[in-house]
N, C-alpha and C positions, 0 to 999 in steps of 0.2 A: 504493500500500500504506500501510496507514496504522498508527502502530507508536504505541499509547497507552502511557503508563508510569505503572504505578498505584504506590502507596508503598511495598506490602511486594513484597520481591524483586522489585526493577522490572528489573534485567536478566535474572533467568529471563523474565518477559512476555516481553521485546521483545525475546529471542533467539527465542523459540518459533514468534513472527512473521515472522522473518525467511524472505525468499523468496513468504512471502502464500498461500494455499492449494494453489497449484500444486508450490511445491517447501519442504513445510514442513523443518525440520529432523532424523536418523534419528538415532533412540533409540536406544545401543547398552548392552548390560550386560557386564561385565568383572571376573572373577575376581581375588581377591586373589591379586598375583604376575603376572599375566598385565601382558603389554605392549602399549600403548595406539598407540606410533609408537618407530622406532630412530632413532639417529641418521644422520643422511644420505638416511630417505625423505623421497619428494618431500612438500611443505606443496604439500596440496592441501585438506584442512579445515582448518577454526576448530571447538573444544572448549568446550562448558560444562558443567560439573561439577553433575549432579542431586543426589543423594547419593554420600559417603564421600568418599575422600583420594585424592589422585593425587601419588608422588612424582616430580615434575621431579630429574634428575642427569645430569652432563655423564658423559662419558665418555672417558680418556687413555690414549694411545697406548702406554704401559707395561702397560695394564687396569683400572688403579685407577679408579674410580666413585663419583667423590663425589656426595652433595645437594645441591640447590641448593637447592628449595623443595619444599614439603609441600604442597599445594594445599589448599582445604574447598570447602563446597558454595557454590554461585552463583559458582563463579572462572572465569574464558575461561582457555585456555592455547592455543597452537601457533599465535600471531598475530605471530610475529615478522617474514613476509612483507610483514603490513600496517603495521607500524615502518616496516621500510626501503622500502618503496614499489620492491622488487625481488622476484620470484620466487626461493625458494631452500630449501635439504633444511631437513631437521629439525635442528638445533642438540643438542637434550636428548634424554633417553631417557625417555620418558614411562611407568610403572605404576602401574597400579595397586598404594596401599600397604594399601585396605581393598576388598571389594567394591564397585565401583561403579557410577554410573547415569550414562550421559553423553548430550548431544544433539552432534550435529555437522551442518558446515552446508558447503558449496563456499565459500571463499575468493571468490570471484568474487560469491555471493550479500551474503556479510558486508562485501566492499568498498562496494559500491553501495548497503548499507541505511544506512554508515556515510557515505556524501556526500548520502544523502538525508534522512537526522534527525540531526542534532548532537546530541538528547540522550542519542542513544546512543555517540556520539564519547566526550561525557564520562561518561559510565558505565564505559566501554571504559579509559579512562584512571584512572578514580577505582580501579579494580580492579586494572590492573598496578601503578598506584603502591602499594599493598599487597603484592604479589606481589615488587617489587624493597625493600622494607622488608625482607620475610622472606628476600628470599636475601642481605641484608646482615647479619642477623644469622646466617645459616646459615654464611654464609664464616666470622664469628667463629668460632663454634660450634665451626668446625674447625678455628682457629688454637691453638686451645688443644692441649698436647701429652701431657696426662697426661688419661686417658680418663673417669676422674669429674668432672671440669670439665665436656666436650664432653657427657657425660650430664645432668648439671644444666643447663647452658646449653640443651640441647635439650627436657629438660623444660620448662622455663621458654615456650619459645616455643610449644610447644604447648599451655601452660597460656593464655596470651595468644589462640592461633588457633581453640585448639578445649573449651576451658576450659569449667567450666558450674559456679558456684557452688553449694554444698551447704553443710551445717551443720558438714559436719566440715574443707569447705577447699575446693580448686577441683579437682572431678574432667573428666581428661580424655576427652571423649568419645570415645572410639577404642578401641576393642578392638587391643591394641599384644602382639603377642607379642616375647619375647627377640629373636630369630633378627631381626625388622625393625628393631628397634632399634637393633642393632646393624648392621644394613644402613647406615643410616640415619647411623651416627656413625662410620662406619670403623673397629666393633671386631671382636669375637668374639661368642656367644650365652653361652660361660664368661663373662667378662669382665662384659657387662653383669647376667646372674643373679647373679654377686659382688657388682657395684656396688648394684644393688635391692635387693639382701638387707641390705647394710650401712646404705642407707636409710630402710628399714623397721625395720630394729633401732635404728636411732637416731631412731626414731617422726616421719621427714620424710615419708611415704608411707605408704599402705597400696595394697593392690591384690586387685582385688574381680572376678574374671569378666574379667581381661585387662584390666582399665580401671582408671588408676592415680588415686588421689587426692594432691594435693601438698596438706599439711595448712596450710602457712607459707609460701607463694611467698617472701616477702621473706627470710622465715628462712632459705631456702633458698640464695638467690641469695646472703646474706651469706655462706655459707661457702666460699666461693672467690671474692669480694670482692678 
């Protein structure tokens, strides 16, 4: 099998390959809200993100549901198997946090493509170490104890992951209602609608069709500095 990797989005290619025309990869599509894997089923695929967001969250034996990571497009997830070079469940609770498009592959196919091309070893690698960046600053995110912090902080990193410059600031590309948001940081949907309203009144955001603009990132992040 022969797994070329052209410049742009070289691990969509050489995911899409994997397996070789026999057993290509299966397309699946997933509702915002809906769930992609629980914790404790078996890791039996490897995931890659076509379009939208997938949020990774652990889940604790009291209920509580924190985030770990926000995924975007061209990220693998549920490849923790192939870490430990062990068979084992699902760790996180994998949903969808926007509509999305995903390819998925047999663990068994993704092992073998992975001792037969290194450059997809380090592709593999170049992408979780993104992926453990973002759940370091997610843990921050949530060490903070007063909820306007943990709201700017999380703005902030998705101003970084899924950010798209514009004239008036860095609009996040994500269509984000309250209600996820607040998923998302361990609040309320009050809660965070109070905190965006106080944002916007103090001209640090506007928001346009669910999709927020941070006018000042730096400006931003200085106020709880």
């Amino acid at each position: 099998m022969e797994l070329s990797v052209p410049q742009d989005k070289p691990l969509a290619a050489v995911f899409q390959r994997i397996g070789g025309g026999a057993y290509p990869p299966v397309v699946e599509a997933f509702d915002r809200g809906k769930t992609i894997f629980f914790p404790g089923d078996p890791a039996e695929r490897v995931y890659f993100l076509l379009k939208g967001a997938v949020k990774l969250s652990r889940v604790y034996e009291a209920g509580e549901e924190i985030t770990v990571a926000l995924l975007r497009e061209n990220s693998v997830f549920g490849v923790l198997s192939l870490i430990t070079g062990q068979r084992s469940d699902r760790f996180y609770h994998a949903v969808a946090f926007t509509p999305v498009e995903l390819l998925s592959s047999p663990i068994e196919q993704v092992e073998q493509a992975l001792k037969s091309h290194p450059d997809l070893s380090l592709l593999m690698l170049q992408g979780l170490s993104s992926r453990i960046l973002q759940t370091e600053m997610m843990i921050e995110t949530l060490a903070h104890r007063d909820m306007g912090s943990r709201l700017v902080s999380f703005l902030l990193i998705l101003c970084r992951d899924f950010g798209v410059p514009t004239p008036e600031g860095i609009r996040i590309d994500l269509k984000l209602s309250h209600q996820a948001i607040a998923e998302a940081i361990g609040s309320t949907r009050v809660t965070v609608t109070r905190l965006l309203g106080d944002l916007r009144q103090e001209e640090m955001i506007s928001i346009h069709k669910k999709k927020i603009t941070v006018h000042n990132p730096v400006a931003l992040s200085q106020q709880f500095a």
